[in-house]
C-alpha positions in Angstrom: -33.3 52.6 54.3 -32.0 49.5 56.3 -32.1 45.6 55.1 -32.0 43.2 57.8 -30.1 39.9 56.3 -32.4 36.9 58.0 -31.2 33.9 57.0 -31.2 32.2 53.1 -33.8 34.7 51.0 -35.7 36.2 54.0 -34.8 39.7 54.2 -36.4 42.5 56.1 -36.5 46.1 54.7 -37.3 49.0 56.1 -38.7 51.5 53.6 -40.7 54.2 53.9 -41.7 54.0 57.9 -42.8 50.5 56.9 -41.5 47.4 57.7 -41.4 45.0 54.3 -40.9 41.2 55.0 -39.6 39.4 52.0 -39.6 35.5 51.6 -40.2 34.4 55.3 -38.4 30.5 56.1 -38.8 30.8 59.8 -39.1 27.3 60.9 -36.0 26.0 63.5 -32.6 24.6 62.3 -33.2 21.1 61.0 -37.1 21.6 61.2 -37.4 19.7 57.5 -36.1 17.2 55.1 -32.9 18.1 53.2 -32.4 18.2 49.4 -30.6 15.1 48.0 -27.3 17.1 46.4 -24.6 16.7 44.0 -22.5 15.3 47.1 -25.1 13.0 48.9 -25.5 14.9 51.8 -28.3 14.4 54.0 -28.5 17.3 56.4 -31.6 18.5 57.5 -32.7 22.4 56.3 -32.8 24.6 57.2 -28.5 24.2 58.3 -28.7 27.0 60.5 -30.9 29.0 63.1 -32.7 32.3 63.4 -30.3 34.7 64.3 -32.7 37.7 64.6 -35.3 37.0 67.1 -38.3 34.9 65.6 -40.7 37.6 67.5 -38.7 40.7 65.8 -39.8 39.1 62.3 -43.5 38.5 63.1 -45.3 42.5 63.0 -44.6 42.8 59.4 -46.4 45.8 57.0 -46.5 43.9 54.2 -44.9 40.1 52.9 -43.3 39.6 50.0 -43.5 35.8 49.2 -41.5 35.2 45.5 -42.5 31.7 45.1 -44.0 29.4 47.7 -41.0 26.3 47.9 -40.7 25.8 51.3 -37.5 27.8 52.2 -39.3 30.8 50.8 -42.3 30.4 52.3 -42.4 27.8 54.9 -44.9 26.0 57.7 -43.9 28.5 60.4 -44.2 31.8 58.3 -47.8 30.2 57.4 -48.5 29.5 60.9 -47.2 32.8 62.4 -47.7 35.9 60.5 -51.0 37.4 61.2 -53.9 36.6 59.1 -54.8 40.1 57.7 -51.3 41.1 56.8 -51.0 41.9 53.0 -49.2 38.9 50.9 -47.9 39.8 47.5 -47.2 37.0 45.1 -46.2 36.0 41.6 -49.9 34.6 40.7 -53.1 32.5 41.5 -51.5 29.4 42.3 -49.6 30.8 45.0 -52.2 33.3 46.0 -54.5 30.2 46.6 -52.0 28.5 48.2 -51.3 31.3 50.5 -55.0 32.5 51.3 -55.4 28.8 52.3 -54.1 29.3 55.8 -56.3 31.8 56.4 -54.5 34.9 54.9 -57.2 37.4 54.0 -55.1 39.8 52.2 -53.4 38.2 49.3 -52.3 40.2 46.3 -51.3 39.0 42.8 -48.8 41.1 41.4 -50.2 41.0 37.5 -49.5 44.8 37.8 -48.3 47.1 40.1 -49.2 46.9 43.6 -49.0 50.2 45.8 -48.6 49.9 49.8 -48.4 52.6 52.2 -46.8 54.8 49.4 -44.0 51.8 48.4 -44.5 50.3 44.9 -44.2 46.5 44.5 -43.6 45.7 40.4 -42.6 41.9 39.6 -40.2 41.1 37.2 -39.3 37.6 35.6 -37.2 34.5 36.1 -36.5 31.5 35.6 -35.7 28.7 38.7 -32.9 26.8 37.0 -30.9 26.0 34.1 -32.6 25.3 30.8 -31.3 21.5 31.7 -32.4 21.6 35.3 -35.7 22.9 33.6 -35.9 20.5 31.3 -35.3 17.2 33.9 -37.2 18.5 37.0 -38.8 22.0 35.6 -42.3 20.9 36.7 -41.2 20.3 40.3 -39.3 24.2 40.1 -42.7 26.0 39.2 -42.7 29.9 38.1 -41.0 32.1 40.0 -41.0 35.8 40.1 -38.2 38.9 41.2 -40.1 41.9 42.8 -38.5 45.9 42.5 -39.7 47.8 45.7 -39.5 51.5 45.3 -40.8 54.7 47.4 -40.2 58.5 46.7 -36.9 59.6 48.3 -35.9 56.2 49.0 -33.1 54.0 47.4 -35.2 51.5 44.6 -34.3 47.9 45.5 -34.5 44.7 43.3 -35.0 41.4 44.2 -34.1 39.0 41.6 -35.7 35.9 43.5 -34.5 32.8 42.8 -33.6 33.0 38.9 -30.7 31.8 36.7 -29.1 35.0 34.8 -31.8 34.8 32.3 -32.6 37.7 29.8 -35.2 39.0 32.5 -31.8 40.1 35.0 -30.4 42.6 32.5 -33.9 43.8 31.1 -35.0 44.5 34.6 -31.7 46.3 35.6 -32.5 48.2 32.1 -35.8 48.9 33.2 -35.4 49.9 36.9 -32.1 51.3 37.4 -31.9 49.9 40.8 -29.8 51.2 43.5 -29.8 48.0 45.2 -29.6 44.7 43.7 -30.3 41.6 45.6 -29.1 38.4 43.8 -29.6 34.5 45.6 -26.4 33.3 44.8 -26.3 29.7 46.3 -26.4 27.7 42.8 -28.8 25.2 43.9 -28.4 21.4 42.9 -30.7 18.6 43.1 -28.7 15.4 42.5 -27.0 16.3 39.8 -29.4 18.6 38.3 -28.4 22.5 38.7 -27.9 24.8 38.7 -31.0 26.6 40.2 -30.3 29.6 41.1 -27.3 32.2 40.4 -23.6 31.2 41.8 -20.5 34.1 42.3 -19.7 34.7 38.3 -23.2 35.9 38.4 -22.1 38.3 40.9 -19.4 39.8 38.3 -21.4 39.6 35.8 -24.6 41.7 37.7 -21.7 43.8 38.6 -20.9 44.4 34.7 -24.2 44.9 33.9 -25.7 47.0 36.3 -22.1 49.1 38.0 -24.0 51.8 39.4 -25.7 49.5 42.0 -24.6 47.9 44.8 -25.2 44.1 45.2 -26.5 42.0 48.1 -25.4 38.7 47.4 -27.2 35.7 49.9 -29.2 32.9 49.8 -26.2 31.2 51.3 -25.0 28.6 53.4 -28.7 28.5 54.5 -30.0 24.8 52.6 -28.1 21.4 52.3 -28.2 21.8 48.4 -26.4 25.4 47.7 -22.6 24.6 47.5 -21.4 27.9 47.3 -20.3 29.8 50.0 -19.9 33.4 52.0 -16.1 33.2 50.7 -15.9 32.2 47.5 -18.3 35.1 46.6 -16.2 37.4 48.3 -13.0 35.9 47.1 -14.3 36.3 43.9 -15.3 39.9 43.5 -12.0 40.7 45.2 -10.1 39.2 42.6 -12.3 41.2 40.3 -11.9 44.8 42.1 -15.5 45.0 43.0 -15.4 44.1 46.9 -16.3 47.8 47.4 -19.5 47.2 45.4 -20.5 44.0 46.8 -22.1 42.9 50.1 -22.1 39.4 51.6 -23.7 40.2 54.6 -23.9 37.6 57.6 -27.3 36.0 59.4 -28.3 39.1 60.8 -26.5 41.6 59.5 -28.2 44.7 58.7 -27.4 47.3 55.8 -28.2 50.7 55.7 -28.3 52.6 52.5 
């Protein structure tokens, strides 16, 4: 199995002879409004290019799309993946939003969905902080995690863009994943944040799940996430887990 680090959440997998693309932002550097943040920065988001070529990233078997905010799921994804590939999301909302641009094969993940052999299973979140839900929860929406799994094949979690909620540990419970993904950025607008996990969820993952490895990311990617490539791995360093950890750059791929 290989995973292709994009850039932010989008990750490409390779599992099972197919090609899995998972939470496509594939507009250019600076191609939309930033995210007022905790520091008043006004950069434009994405902060950095494609480092894997745009055409590399557009033959996928199947899209994973966790929640539809714009650096999960942006313009260009909409506008460039081909109509008929299938779509997996977290429910009808997004399914309607996504079959909208002319998708034709859009799949709500209530239950179980089987591709090619590889099962897709959602599991919970929640996009923020019970505080960040409570000031600007409307504007976060739902979001969801996805476990991919195929006989022979290492079983891969996705915990999407989620605070360490009691749905982290009861998916790790239920799973047993090999491979743990966690969006580690924290996430702040204004004031408001965290949304996401930051590097002590890291250690704590780590605690809870020490069999796996983790692929921490969702970094250095939007004008709101503070938290960077080195403070995660200065972290788990610090905590004798830099052998079970993986901060991969733009790019990188991983082979399990």
């Amino acid at each position: 199995m290989e995973m292709t680090h994009v850039r932010n959440a989008t990750a490409v997998l390779r599992v099972g002879g197919k090609t899995v693309l998972v939470d496509p932002m594939l507009g250019a550097r600076g191609s939309r409004d930033g995210v007022p943040n905790s520091k008043g920065g006004t950069e434009r988001n994405p902060l950095v290019d494609l480092v894997v070529p745009l055409a590399d990233l557009l033959s996928p078997d199947v899209v994973v799309v966790t929640h539809t905010h714009s650096d999960h799921w942006d313009a260009a994804a909409a506008a460039l993946l081909p109509r008929g590939v299938p779509v997996l999301v977290q429910h009808a909302a997004d399914a309607g939003a996504v079959a909208k641009e002319g998708f034709t094969d859009v799949r709500v993940l209530d239950e179980p969905v089987t591709v090619d052999g590889t099962v897709f299973t959602r599991t919970g979140g929640r996009h923020g902080s019970e505080e960040a839900m409570e000031a600007i929860g409307e504007e976060l929406g739902q979001v969801m995690g996805v476990v991919v799994s195929h006989p022979g094949e290492p079983v891969v979690y996705f915990a999407g863009d989620t605070v360490l909620t009691d749905d982290v540990p009861a998916a790790l419970e239920r799973h047993d994943p090999d491979i743990v993904v966690l969006n580690t950025g924290e996430g702040w607008i204004g004031s408001v944040g965290p949304l996401i996990m930051g590097a002590r969820d890291v250690v704590e993952v780590h605690r809870l799940a020490p069999r796996a490895r983790i692929v921490a990311v969702h970094l250095e990617a939007l004008n709101h996430c503070p938290v960077t490539r080195a403070e995660v791995r200065s972290l788990v360093a610090a905590h004798g887990i830099a052998d079970r950890v993986l901060v991969p750059e733009d790019g990188e791929v991983l082979a399990f």
